[in-house]
N, C-alpha and C positions, 0 to 999 in steps of 0.2 A: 493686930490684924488690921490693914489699912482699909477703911472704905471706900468704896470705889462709887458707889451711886446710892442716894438717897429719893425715894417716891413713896405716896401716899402711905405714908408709913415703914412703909421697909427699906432694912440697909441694907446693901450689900458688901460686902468684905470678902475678900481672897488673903488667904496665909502667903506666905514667903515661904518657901521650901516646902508647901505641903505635897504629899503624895501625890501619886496619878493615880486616878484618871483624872482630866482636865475637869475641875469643878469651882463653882463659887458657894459660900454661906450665905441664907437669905434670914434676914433676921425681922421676923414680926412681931411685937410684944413679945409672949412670953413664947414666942414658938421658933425652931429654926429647921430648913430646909437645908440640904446639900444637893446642888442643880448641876450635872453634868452638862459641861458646856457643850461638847458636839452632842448629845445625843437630844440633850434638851428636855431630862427630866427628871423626879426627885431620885435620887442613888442615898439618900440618906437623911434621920429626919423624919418631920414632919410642917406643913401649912395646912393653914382649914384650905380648904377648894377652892376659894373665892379667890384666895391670895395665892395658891401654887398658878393660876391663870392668871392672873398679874405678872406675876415671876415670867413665867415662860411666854409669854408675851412680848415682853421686855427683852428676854434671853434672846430670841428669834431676831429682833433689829439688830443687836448689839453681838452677834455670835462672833462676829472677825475682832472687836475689840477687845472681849473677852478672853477668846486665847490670845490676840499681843501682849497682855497683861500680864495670863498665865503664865507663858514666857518668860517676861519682865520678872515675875514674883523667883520662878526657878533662878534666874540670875541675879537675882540680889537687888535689882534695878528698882529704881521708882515706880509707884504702879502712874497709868495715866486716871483722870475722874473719868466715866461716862453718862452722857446724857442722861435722866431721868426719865421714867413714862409720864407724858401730859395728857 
């Protein structure tokens, strides 16, 4: 599963071929979210709260990159990196 952005600890990664709906893995230590990209929030999972607001913070800047990716990922394509939150 490639990564797609790394911040204050979390990774983020999208599968290749994974199901719909449009979603990323958020991965915090021992915790992981599944963040629906249009809708912008956890569909699977769990983050302590501090970190799902990190997450969809991030989500909110990055939504058009997001799904190009998702995109990308259904067709077997490269994914692009995206920015990290600073």
């Amino acid at each position: 599963m490639p990564q797609i952005s790394y911040f204050l600890g979390v990774i983020i990664r999208m599968f290749y071929r994974d199901h719909n709906t449009p979603h990323f893995h958020a991965v915090y230590a021992d915790f992981e979210g599944i963040i629906d990209i249009e809708k912008n929030e956890i569909i699977g999972g769990y983050l302590p709260p501090r970190v799902l607001g990190i997450v969809t913070e991030w989500t909110a800047l990055h939504q058009l990159e997001l799904m190009d990716n998702w995109v990308r990922a259904r067709n077997q394509e490269s994914l692009n990196a995206i920015e990290p939150l600073v």
